[in-house]
C-alpha positions as CSV (number, residue, x, y, z in Angstrom):
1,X,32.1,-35.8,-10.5
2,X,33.6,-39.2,-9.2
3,X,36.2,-40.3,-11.7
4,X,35.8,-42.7,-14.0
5,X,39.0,-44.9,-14.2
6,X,40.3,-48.5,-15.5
7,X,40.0,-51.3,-14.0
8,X,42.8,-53.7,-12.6
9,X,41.2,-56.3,-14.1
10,X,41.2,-56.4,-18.3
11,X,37.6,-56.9,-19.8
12,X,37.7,-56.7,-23.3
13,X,34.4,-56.9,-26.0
14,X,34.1,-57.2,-30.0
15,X,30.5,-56.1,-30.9
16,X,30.2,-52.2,-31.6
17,X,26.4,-52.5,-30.3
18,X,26.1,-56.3,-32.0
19,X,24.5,-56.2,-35.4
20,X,25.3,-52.4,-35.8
21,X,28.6,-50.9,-35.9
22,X,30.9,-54.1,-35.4
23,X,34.3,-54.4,-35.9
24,X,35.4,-56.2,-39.2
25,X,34.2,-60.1,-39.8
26,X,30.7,-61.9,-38.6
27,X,30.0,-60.5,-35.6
28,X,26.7,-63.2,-35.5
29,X,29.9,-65.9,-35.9
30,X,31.8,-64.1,-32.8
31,X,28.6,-63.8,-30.7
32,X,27.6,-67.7,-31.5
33,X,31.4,-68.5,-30.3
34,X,31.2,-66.4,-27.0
35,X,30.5,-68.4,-24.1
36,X,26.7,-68.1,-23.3
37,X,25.5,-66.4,-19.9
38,X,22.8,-67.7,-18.2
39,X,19.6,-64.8,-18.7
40,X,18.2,-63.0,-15.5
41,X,16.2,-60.8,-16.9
42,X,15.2,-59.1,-20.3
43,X,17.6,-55.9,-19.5
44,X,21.1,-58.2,-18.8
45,X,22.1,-61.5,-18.0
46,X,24.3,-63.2,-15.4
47,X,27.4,-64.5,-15.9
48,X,27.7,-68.6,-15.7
49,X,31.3,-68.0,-13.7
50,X,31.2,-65.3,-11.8
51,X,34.6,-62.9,-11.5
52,X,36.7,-61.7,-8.5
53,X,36.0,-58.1,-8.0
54,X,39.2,-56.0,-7.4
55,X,37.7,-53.0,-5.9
56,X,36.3,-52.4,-2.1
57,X,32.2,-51.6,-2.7
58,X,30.6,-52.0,-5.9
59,X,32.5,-52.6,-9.4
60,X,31.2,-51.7,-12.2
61,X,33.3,-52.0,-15.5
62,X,32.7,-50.3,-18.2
63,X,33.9,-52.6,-21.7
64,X,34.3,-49.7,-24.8
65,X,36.7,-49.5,-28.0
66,X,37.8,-45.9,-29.3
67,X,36.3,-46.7,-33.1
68,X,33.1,-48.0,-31.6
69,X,29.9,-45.8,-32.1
70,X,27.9,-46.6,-29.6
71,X,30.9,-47.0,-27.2
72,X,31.5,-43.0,-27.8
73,X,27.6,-42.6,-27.0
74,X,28.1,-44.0,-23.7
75,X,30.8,-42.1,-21.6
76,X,28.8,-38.9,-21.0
77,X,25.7,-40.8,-19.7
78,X,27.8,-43.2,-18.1
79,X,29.6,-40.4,-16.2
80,X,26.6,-38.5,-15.3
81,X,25.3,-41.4,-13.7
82,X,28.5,-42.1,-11.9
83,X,28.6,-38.6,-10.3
84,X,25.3,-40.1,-9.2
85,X,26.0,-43.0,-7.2
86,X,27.3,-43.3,-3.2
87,X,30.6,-43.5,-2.2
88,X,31.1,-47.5,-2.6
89,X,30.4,-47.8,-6.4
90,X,33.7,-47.7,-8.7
91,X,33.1,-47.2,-12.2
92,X,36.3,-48.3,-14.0
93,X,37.0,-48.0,-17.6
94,X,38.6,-51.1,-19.8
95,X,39.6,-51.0,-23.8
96,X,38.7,-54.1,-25.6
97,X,40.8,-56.2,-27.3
98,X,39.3,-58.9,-29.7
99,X,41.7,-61.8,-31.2
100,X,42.2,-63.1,-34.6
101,X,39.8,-60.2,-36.3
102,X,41.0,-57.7,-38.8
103,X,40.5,-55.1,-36.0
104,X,43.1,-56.7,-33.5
105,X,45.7,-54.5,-34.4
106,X,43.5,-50.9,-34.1
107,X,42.3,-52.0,-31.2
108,X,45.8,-53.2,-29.6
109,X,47.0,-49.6,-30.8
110,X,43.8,-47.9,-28.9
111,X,44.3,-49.9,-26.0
112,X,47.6,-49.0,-26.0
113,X,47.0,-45.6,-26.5
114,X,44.2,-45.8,-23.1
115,X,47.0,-47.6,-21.1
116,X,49.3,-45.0,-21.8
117,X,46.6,-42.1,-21.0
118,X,45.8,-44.0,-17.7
119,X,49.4,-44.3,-16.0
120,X,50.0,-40.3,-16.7
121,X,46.7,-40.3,-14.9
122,X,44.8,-38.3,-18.0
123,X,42.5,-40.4,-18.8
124,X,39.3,-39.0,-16.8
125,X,40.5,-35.2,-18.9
126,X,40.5,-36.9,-21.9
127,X,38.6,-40.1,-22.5
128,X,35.8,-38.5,-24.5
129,X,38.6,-36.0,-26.4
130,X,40.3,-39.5,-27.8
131,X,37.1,-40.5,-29.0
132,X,35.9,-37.3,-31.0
133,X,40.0,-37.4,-32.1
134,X,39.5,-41.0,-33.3
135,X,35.0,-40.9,-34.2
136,X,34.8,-37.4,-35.4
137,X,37.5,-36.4,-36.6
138,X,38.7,-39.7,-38.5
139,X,42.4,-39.3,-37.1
140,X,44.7,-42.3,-36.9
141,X,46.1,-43.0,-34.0
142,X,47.5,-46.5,-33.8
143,X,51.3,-45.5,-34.0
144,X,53.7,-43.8,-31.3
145,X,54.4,-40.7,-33.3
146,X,50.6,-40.0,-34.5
147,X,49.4,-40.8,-30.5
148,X,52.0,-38.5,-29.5
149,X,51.4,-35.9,-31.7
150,X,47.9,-35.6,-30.8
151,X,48.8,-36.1,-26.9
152,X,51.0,-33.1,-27.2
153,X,48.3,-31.0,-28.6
154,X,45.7,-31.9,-25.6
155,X,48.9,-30.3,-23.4
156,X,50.5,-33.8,-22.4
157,X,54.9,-33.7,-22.1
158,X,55.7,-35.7,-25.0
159,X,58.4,-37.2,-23.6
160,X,56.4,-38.5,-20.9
161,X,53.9,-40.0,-22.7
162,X,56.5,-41.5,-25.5
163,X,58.1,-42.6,-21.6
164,X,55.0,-44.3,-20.8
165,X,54.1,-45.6,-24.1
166,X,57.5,-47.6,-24.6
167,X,56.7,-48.8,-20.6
168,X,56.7,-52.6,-20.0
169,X,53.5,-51.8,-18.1
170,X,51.6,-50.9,-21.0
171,X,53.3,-53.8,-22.9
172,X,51.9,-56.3,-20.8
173,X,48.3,-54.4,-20.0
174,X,47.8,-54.8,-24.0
175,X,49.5,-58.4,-24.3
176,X,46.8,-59.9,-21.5
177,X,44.1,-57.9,-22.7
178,X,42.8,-60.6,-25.2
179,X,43.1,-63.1,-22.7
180,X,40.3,-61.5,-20.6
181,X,37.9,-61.8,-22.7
182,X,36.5,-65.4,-22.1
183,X,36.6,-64.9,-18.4
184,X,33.4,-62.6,-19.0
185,X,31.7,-64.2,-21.5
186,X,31.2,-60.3,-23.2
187,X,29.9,-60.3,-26.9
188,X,29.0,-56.8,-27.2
189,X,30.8,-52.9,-27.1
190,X,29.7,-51.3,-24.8
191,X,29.5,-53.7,-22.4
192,X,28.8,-53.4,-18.7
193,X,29.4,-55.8,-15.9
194,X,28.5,-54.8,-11.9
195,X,30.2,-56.5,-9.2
196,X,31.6,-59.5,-11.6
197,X,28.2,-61.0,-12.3
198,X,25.6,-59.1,-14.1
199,X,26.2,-57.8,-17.3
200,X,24.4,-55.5,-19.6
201,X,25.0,-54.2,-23.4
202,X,22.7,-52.0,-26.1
203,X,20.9,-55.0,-27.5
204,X,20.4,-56.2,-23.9
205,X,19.2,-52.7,-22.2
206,X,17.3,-51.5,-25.2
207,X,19.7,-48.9,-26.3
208,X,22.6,-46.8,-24.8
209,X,20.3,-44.8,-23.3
210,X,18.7,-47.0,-21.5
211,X,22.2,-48.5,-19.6
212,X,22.1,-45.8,-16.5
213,X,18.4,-47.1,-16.1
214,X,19.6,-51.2,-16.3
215,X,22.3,-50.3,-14.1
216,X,20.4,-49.4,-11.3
217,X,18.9,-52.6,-11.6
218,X,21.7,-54.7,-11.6
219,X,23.4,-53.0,-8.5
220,X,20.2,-53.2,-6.8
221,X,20.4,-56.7,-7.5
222,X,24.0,-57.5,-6.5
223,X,23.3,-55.7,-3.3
224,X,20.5,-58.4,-2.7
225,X,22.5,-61.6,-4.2
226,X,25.6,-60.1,-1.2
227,X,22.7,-59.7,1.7
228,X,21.1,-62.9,0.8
């Protein structure tokens, strides 16, 4: 199976499939202040400034929070049809971060808790684990000790991970995070955008389900807009 790994660059998101399972707050207010993408087609739209890609072939970034739903419902699709795909598409995974909500701080802690998980190079072994940890099994894990605890019961040195945790890497990963989010115009968890252009979401594709399908599409159309 071809990994599925972060990003360099930081997308973050807010809406736990919009009008479903959103974080904390209005998420019709947050949608109505995200910057609006021009539409190019019923399945996703195109984004009115269009983002570096920081990958050779095709990017396609994956946008998901640990206490989202409908994030959760996504990775094993999402990896099935990564496994899929030729040897120049890069599926890269990237926590969202949304400012001045009630959920900033859980989803700073899960971010941090991803960052973490990424440098000890875990996070392909144990993306979906964190989210049955966090989904399923209701645990808490926005502090050191309780992220650690549970890292060292998935079999990961606890003084590497408390090593990598404390790491001014991970500092700053989380602290640019919120930043990001503008830059691609994203209103929705799970989000998808391919090649820094197209992006898709639940409410957009017509389900979770349906994002393999919409993705397909959209590569298929970045391959035409780079040929063109």
């Amino acid at each position: 199976m071809k990994p599925v790994t972060r990003a360099v660059v930081l997308l973050v998101s807010v809406a736990c499939a919009l009008g479903a399972t959103a974080p904390s707050g209005s998420a019709s207010t947050r949608a109505a202040s995200a910057p609006t993408a021009a539409r190019t087609g019923e399945a996703y739209v195109s984004l009115r400034h269009p983002q570096a890609v920081h990958a050779s072939g095709r990017e396609v970034l994956e946008v998901f929070w640990y206490g989202c739903q409908h994030s959760q419902l996504l990775e094993q699709p999402l990896e099935e049809w990564a496994a899929r795909q030729p040897a120049d598409v890069v599926v890269r995974r990237l926590p969202a971060v949304w400012p001045g909500t009630s959920d900033q701080t859980v989803q700073r802690a899960h971010a941090r808790l991803y960052f973490t998980l990424e440098q000890l190079g875990e996070v392909n072994r144990l993306q979906r684990a964190v989210f049955h940890a966090v989904r399923d099994q209701h645990r808490d894990l926005t502090t050191e000790a309780a992220a650690a605890d549970w890292a060292e019961s998935q079999q990961v040195d606890r003084a590497r991970f408390a090593a990598a945790y404390e790491s001014e890497q991970v500092r700053a990963e989380v602290e640019q995070a919120p930043q990001d989010l503008a830059r691609y115009e994203i209103d929705e968890l799970p989000s998808v955008v391919v090649q820094g252009r197209y992006r898709t979401a639940p409410t957009k594709a017509g389900g979770v389900e349906a994002i393999p399908h919409v993705l397909d599409q959209m590569l298929s159309q970045a391959r035409s807009s780079h040929t063109a």
